[in-house]
N, C-alpha and C positions, 0 to 999 in steps of 0.2 A: 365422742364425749366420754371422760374417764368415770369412773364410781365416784368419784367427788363431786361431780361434777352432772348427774342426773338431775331431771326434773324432778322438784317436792312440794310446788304449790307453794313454796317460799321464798323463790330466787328474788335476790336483792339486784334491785334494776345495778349496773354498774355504773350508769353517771354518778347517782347518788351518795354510792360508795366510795368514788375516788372525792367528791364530796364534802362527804363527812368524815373520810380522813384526812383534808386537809385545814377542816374546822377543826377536829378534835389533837391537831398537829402541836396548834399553838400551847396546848397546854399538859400534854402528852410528857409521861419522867418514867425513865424506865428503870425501874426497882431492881435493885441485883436478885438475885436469887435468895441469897443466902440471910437475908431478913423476913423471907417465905417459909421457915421453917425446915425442920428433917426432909431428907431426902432431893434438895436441891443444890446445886452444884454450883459455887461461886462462879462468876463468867471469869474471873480471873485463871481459873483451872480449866475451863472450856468455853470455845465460843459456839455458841449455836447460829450454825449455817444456811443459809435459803440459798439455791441457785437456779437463774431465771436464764436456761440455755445448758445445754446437755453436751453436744456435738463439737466437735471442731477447738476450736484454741480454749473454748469449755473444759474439754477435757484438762487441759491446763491447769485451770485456774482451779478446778475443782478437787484436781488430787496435789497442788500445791499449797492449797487452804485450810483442806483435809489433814495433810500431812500423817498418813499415815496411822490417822487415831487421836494424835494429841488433840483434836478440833473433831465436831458434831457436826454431818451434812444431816438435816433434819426437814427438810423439802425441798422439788425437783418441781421442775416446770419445761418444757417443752412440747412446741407446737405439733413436733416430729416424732412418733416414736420409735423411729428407726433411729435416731441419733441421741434418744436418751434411754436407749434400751442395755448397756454395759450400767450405767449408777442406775437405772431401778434394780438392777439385781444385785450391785454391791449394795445398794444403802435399800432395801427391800420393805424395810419400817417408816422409811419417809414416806408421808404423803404424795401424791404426783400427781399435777394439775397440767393441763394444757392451757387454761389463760392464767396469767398471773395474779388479776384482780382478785381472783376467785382464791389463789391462794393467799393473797394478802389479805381478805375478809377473813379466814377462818384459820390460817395458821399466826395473825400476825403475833397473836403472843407466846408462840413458842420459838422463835431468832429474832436473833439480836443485829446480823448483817445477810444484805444480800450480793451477788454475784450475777452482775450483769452481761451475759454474752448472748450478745441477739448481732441479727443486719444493723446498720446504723439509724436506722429509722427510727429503732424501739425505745434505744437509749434512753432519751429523755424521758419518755413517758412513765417509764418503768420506775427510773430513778430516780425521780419527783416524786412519784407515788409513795416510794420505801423512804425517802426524807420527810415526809410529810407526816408518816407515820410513826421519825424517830428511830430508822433505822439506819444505819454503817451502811456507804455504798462503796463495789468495788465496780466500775464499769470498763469497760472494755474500751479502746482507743480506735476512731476517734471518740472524744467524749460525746460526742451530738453530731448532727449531722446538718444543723443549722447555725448562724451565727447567734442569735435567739436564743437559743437554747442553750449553749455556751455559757452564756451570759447570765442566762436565769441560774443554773445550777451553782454559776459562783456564787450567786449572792442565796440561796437556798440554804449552803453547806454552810452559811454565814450564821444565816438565819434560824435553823433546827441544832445547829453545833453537831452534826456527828461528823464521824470519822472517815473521810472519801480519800480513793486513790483510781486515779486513771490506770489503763493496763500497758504503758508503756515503758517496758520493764528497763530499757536502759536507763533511766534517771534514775535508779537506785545500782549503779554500774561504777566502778572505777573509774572507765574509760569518759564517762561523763564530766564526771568531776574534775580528773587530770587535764584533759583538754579545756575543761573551763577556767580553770586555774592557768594553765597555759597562755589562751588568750588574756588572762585580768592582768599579769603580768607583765603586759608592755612589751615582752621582748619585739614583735614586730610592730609596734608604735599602732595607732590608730589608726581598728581597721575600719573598713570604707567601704568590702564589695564582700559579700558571704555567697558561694556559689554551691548547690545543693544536689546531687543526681543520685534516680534511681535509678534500677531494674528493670521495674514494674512499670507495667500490669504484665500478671503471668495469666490472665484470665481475661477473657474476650471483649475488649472495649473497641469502639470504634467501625461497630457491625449493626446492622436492620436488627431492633428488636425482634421475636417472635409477636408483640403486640402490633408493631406496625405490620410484620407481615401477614396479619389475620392469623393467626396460628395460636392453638390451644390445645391441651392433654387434657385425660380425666385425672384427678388430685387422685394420689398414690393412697393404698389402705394405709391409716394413719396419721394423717395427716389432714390437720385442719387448716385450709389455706385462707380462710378468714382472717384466723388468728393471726396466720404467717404475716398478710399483707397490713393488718394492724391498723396504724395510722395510716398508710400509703393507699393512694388512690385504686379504686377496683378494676382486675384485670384479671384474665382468665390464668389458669395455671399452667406452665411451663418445667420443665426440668432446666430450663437453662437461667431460671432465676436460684434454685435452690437446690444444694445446703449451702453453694458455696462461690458461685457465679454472680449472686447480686450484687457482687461490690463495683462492678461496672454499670448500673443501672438508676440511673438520680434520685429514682424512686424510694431504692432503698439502700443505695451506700453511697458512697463520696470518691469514687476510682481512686486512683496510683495516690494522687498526693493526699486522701485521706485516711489510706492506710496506714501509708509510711510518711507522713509528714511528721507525725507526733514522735516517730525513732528519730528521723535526721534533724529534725529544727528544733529539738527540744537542749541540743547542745550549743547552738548560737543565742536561743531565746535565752539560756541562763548564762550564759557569758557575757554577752551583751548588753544584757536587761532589757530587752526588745520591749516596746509597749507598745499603743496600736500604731498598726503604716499609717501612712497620709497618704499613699494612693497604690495602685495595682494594676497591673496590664497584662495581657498574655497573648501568644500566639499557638494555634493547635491544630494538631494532626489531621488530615481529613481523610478520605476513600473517594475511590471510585465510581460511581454507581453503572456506570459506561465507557467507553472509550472519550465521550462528549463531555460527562459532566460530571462535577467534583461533586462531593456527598458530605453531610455534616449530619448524623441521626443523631435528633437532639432529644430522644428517650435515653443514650449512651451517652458515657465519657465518650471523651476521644482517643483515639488508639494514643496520644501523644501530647504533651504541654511545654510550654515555657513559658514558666511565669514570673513576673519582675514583680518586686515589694519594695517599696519605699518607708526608712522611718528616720524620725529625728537624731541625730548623730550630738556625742555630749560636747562637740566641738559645734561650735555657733558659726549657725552660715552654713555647714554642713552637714550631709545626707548616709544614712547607710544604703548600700543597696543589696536587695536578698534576690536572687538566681534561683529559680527551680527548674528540674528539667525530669522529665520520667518518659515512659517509653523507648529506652533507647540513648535520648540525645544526650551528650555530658559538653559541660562549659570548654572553652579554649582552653590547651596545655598553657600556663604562664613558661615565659623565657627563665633558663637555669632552674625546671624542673624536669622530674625524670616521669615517663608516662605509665610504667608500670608500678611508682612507686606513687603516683599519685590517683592512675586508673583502676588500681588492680584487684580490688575489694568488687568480687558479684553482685553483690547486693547495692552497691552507689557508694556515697562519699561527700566529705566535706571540705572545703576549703576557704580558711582566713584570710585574703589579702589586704597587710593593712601597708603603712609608707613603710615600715623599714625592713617586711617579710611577710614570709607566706606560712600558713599552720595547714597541713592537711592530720584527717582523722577519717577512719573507717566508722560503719553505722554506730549509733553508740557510743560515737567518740572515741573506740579504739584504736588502736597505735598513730596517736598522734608524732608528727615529724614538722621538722622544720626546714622552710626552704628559702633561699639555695644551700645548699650543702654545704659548700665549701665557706661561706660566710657564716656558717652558724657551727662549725664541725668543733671548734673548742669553747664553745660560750655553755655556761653552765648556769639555766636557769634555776634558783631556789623558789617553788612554788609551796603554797599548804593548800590542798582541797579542803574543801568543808566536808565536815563529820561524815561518815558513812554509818547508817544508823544502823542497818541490818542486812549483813552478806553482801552478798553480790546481787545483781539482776536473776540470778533462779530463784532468791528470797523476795521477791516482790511480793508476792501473795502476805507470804510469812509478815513482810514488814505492816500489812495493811490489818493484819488478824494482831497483831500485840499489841499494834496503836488501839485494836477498838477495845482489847482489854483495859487499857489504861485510861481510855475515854476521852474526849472531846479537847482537844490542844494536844495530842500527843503527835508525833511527826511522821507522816508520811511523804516521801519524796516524792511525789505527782497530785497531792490533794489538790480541791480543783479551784484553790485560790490560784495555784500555777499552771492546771491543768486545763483549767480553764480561758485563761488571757491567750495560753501557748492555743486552743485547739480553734478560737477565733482567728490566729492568723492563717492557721493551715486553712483555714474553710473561705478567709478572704479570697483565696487562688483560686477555690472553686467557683467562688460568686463572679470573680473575673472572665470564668471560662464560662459559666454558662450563661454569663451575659454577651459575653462573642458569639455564640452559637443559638441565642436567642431570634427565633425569626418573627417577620409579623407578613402578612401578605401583601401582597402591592395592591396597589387601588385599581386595578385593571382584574382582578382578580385571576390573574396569570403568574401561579410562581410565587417564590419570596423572597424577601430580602432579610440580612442580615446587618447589623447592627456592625461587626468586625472590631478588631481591633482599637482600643483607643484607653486613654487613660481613665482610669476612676479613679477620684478623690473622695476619698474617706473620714469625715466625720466619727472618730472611734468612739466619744462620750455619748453620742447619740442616735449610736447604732445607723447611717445614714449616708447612701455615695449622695453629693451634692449635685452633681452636673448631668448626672443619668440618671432618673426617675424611672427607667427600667430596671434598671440591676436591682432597684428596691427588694421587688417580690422575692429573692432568694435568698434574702437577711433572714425571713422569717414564711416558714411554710404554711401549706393550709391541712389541719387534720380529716382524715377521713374519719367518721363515726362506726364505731363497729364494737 
């Protein structure tokens, strides 16, 4: 526990507080400075900063926010203080809390925005809390880590009017736009099949938790693993969940397609105009546990996915269909493409097939081409992308800090009216796979079974699969109390 954070016979219970900020939300107007009299600094010449996450793509976001001075980092939060030990010593004057409540009790009136980089777990909580209070969020991608949650934050950012931006920086990219513009274009007529591959996971999915194997560490000096596991269910402490490992872990991240879903699908979802699927299926990677018997540890991703998405096509009668593949697997080479020219981005790729061609793009939408070659080699498409408001994707931060000087309707390219509908679909593929890998035990109480493959139909206005009243529970999770 930090110096801010000592016992004084006065601590405010934290239900309370999250509370009665979001009683005192609804009527909450944040005063510029600069009608405060001498000595305070229009927010137009500075934005005052909070950031909830120190470590890791933190680092990021924090000296891209920063920028060098033109912007205020004027509190720090993390659970870890090995990983927020480089900005306590740059920004030394901040305050430094390890729960966030506690700095939003007592800092909330000195920032204006805060900076969300936690597990995926924390997202919402965090950034509920900082809307509630009338604060600018910038949250790290995925936006949530449930469909729920997704869902509430859009309508949130609706609701309180500030200024949000998802952290996935290629929708403020060229390559975003130009490919987007590309497909509206028509040049390969209406497409019909979006096929999606990653990399990932570089990080261990598809293996025995340490929780199921009975195994536990003592929590490192510095570390409050309370804090760490937050909302997420109690579980002893491990190094294999943290700083950087829990992205494979359900508990608290969303594996391969919740990392990288919000980079590769955020180029089909705005070309497209993608709104919800009507249904989702997948098939996934499993392990060995023996030479006898196949393995599915349903505390992990799985080492592997393919997941099919279905949505309304603007042609009647007809379907689009979305392909995802991580782990490894990449869709078929189409006939009269080339495979390095279509496989050869590390990171994965995209591809348009629609009736009259094919559009491949690297992450990001970058170097979009056309296929087949020799049919597209003299056709000269005239496209116009939409405005590009601010730089390139290293100004993402930057785009999110000018919009909250300029206040509530100013543009950021991933605020979470978009950022939101996009991070529902990605998390649809999760709900598909962990309802594959849902088990329940047999009535002999020998063993279990699994549910496997099979189509979910999806209700989007009402958050709801129709036909599996299993898959339900992973629309919307349950919080731990802490």
């Amino acid at each position: 526990m930090d110096n801010h954070e000592k016992a004084s016979g006065n601590t405010t219970n934290r239900r309370d507080f999250m509370k009665a900020g979001a009683l005192a939300a609804g009527t909450l107007m944040i005063v510029p400075r600069h009608v405060l009299g001498r000595g305070f600094i229009p927010p137009s010449d500075k934005l005052n900063i909070a950031a909830v996450g120190c470590g890791g793509k933190a680092d990021v976001n924090i000296r891209q926010a920063y920028n060098n001075g033109t912007e205020n980092i004027v509190a720090l939060c993390d659970v870890d203080d090995r990983q927020s030990e480089k900005y306590r010593k740059q920004f030394s004057k901040a305050p430094y809390y390890k729960d966030f409540r506690k700095m939003f009790e007592k800092e909330a009136k000195t920032f204006d925005a805060v900076l969300v980089t936690t597990p995926d777990h924390m997202h919402y909580p965090i950034a509920i809390a900082a809307m509630e209070l009338g604060k600018h969020v910038y949250v790290e991608k995925p936006l949530t880590k449930d469909i729920w949650e997704a869902r509430k934050l859009t309508e949130a950012a609706k609701k309180y009017k500030v200024v949000t931006q998802m952290g996935n920086q290629g929708s403020s990219s060229d390559g975003t736009r130009n490919t987007e513009a590309l497909v509206q274009s028509g040049v390969i007529g209406d497409v019909h099949t979006i096929e999606v591959w990653t990399d990932r996971p570089v990080w261990p999915q598809g293996v025995q938790s340490p929780k199921d194997r009975g195994e536990s560490q003592p929590v490192p000096a510095g570390v409050d693993w309370d804090l760490w596991l937050g909302t997420a269910p109690k579980r002893d402490y491990h190094e294999a969940y943290m700083p950087f490992r829990w992205r494979g872990y359900w508990d608290f991240g969303t594996g391969a397609l919740g990392d990288m879903g919000c980079h590769f699908l955020d180029v089909p979802f705005r070309a497209l105009k993608l709104g919800y699927p009507t249904s989702v299926e997948c098939s996934v990677g499993s392990v060995y546990a023996d030479f006898f018997q196949q393995a599915f540890f349903d505390d992990v991703a799985p080492p592997s996915a393919n997941i099919h998405l279905k949505f309304p096509s603007k042609t009647p009668g007809k379907e689009v269909n979305l392909n995802w593949y991580d782990g490894g697997m990449r869709p078929q080479l189409p006939d009269s493409c080339d495979y390095q020219g279509i496989f050869g981005s590390v990171d994965g790729g995209i591809m348009f097939i629609g009736t009259k061609g094919i559009i491949s793009a690297h992450m990001f939408g970058e170097n979009p081409r056309l296929w087949p070659e020799k049919k597209f080699e003299n056709v000269r498409v005239a496209t116009k992308p939409r405005a590009l408001v601010q730089g390139s994707w290293e100004g993402h931060q930057q785009q999110f800090v000018q919009a909250c000087k300029k206040g509530h309707g100013a543009y950021t390219s991933s605020s979470f009216d978009q950022s939101g509908p996009l991070t529902e679909i990605v998390l649809m593929g999760n709900l598909a796979v962990r309802s594959y890998l849902h088990r329940e035990a047999k009535a002999d109480g020998k063993g279990f079974t699994f549910p496997g493959r099979q189509r979910l139909m999806w209700d989007g206005a009402n958050m709801k699969i129709t036909n599996f009243d299993v898959a339900n529970q992973f629309v919307k999770r349950e919080y731990r109390s802490f």
